[in-house]
C-alpha positions as CSV (number, residue, x, y, z in Angstrom):
1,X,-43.2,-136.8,212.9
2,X,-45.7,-138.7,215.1
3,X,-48.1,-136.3,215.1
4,X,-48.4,-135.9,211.4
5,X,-49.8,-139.9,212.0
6,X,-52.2,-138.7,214.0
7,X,-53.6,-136.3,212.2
8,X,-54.4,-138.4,209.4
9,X,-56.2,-140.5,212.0
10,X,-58.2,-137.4,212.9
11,X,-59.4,-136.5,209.4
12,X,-62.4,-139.6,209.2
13,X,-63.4,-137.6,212.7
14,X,-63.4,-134.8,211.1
15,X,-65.5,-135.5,208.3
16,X,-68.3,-137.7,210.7
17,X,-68.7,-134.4,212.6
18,X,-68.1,-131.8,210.2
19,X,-69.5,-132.8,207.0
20,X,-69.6,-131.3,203.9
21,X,-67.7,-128.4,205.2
22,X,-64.6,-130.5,205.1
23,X,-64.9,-131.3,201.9
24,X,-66.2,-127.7,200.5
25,X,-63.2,-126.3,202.6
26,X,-61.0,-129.0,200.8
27,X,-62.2,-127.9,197.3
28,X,-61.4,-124.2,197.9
29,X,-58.0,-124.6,199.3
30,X,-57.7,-127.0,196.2
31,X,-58.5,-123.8,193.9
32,X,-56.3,-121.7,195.8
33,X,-53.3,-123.2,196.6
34,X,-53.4,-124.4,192.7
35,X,-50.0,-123.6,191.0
36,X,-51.0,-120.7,188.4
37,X,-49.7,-121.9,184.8
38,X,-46.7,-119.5,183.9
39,X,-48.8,-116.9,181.2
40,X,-49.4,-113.2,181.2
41,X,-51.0,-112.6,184.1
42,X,-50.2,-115.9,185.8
43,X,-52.4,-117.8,183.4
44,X,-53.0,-119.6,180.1
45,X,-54.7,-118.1,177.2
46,X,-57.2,-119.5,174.4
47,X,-58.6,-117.9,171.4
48,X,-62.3,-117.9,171.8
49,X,-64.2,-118.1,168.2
50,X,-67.4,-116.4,169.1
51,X,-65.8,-113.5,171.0
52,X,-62.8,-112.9,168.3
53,X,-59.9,-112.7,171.2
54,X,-58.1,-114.3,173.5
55,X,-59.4,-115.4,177.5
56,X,-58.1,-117.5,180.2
57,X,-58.2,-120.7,179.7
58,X,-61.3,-122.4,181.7
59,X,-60.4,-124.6,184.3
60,X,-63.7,-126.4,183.6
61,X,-64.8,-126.3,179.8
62,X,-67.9,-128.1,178.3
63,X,-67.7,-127.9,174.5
64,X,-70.9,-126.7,172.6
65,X,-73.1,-129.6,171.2
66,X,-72.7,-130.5,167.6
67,X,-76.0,-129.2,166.1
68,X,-75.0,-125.8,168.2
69,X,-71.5,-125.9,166.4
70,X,-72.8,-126.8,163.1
71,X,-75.4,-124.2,163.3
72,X,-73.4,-121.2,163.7
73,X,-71.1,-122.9,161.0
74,X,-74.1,-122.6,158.4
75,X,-74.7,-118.9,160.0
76,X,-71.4,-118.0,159.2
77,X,-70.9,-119.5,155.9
78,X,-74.6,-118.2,154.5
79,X,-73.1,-114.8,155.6
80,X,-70.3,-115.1,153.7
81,X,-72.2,-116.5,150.8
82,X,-74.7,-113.0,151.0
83,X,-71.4,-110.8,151.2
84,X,-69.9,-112.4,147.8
85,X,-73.5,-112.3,146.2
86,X,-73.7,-108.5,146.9
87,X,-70.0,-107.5,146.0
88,X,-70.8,-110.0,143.0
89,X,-74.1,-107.6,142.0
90,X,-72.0,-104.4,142.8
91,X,-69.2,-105.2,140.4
92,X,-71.4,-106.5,137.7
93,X,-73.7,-103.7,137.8
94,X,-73.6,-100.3,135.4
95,X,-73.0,-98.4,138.6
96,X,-70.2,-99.9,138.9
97,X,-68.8,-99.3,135.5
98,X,-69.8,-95.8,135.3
99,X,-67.7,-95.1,138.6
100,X,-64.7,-96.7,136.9
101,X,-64.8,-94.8,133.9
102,X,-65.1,-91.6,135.8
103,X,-62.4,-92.9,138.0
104,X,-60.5,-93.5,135.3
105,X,-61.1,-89.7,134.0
106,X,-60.0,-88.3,137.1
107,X,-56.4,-90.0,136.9
C-alpha cells in the first residue's frame, strides 16, 4: 500500500520530464479504457437527419449553426412545396383526366 503513495509522488516528476506525452498518453488510455455504452455493437446509436439512418453516437458533437439549420429547413420545405405544385398541375391537368377515363374503360 505504501508504494501506491509514492507513486502519486512520482507523477509531477513525471510530467516536468516527460511533458506532453504524459498527458497525450493519459488521453488515450482515457479513450480506451472507456466503458463502451451497452448497444449493438457496444455502442449508442443516433438518427442522423441528413444521412436518413442511424450512427454511433459521437463522443464529441458540435451542433450545426442556426442559419446552417434553418437553411436546409427552407431547402427542404421549398422542395416539398415544388413536389405538391407539380402533383397539383398533374392532377388538374387534361392528361390527367384522359388517363382516368381510359382507366376507367379498362375496368
Amino acid at each position: 500500500m505504501m508504494w501506491i503513495h509514492g507513486s502519486f509522488a512520482f507523477l509531477p516528476l513525471a510530467v516536468l520530464f516527460l511533458g506532453s506525452f504524459v498527458v497525450i498518453a493519459y488521453i488515450a488510455l482515457w479513450w480506451f479504457l472507456d466503458v463502451r455504452p451497452s448497444g449493438e455493437n457496444g455502442y449508442e446509436y443516433e438518427y442522423d437527419e441528413r444521412q436518413q439512418s442511424y450512427r454511433p453516437k459521437k463522443m464529441f458533437k458540435y451542433a450545426d449553426s442556426a442559419n446552417l439549420r434553418l437553411r436546409r429547413a427552407k431547402e427542404k420545405l421549398d422542395d416539398a412545396t415544388r413536389r405538391v405544385s407539380e402533383i397539383e398541375r398533374h392532377v388538374t391537368s387534361k392528361k390527367f383526366d384522359l388517363d382516368r377515363e381510359f382507366s376507367k374503360l379498362r375496368d
